[in-house]
C-alpha positions as CSV (number, residue, x, y, z in Angstrom):
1,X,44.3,-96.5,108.4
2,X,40.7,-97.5,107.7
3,X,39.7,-98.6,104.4
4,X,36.3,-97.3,102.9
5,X,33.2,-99.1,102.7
6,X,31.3,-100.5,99.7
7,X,28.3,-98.5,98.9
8,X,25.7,-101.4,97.8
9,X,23.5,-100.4,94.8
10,X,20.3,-99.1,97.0
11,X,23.2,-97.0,98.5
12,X,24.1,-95.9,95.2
13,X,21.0,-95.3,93.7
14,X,20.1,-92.5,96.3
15,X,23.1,-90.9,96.6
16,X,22.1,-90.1,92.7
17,X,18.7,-88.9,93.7
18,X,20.1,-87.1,96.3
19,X,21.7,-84.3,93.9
20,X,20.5,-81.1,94.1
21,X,19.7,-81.3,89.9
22,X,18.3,-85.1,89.7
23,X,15.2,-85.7,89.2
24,X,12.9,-88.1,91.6
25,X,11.3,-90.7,89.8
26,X,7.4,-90.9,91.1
27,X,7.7,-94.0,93.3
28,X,10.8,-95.9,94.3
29,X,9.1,-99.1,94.7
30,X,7.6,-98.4,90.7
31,X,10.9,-98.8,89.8
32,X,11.7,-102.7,91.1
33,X,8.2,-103.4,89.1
34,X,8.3,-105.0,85.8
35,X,6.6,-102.5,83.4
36,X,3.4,-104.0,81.7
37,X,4.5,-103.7,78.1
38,X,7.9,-105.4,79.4
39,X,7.9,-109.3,78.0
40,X,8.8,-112.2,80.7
41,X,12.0,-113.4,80.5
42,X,12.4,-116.4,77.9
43,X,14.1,-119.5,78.5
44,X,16.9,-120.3,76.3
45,X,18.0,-123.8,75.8
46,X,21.2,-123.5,78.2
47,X,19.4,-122.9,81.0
48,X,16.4,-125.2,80.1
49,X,19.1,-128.3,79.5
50,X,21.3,-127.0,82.8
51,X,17.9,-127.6,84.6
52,X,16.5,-130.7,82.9
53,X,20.4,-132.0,84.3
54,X,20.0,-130.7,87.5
55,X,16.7,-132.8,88.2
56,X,18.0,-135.9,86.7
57,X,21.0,-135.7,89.1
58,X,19.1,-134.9,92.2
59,X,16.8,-138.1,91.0
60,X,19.5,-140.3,90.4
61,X,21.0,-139.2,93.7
62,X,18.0,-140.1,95.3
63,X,17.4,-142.9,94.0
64,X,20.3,-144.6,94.6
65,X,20.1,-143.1,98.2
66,X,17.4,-144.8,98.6
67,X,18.9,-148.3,97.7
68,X,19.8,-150.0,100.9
69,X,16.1,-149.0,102.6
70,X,14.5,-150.9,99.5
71,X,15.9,-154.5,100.5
């Protein structure tokens, strides 16, 4: 028996434009493209404080890395 494959969502997405009824949009690659009345992406405190951690630790991890070249 084989088992069926995974389409992957570039697979999807033209299957869908592939119908006989769908409509094309003008340019695929217009489509990845952020739209210029689209606002950037904010940062909400989570991910600010999950970063601001992140670069403590890889500081402290260096810095005591560091220790035994320091002496």
């Amino acid at each position: 028996m084989s088992r069926k494959k995974k389409m992957t969502p570039a697979q999807k997405a033209a299957a869908r434009w592939d119908e006989a009824d769908a409509v094309a949009p003008e340019d695929a690659a217009d489509t990845a493209v952020r739209k210029p009345d689209q606002a950037p992406p904010s940062f909400s405190t989570k991910n600010v404080l999950v970063a601001a951690a992140g670069i403590v630790l890889v500081a402290v991890a260096g810095y005591f890395s560091m220790g035994g070249m320091a002496g």
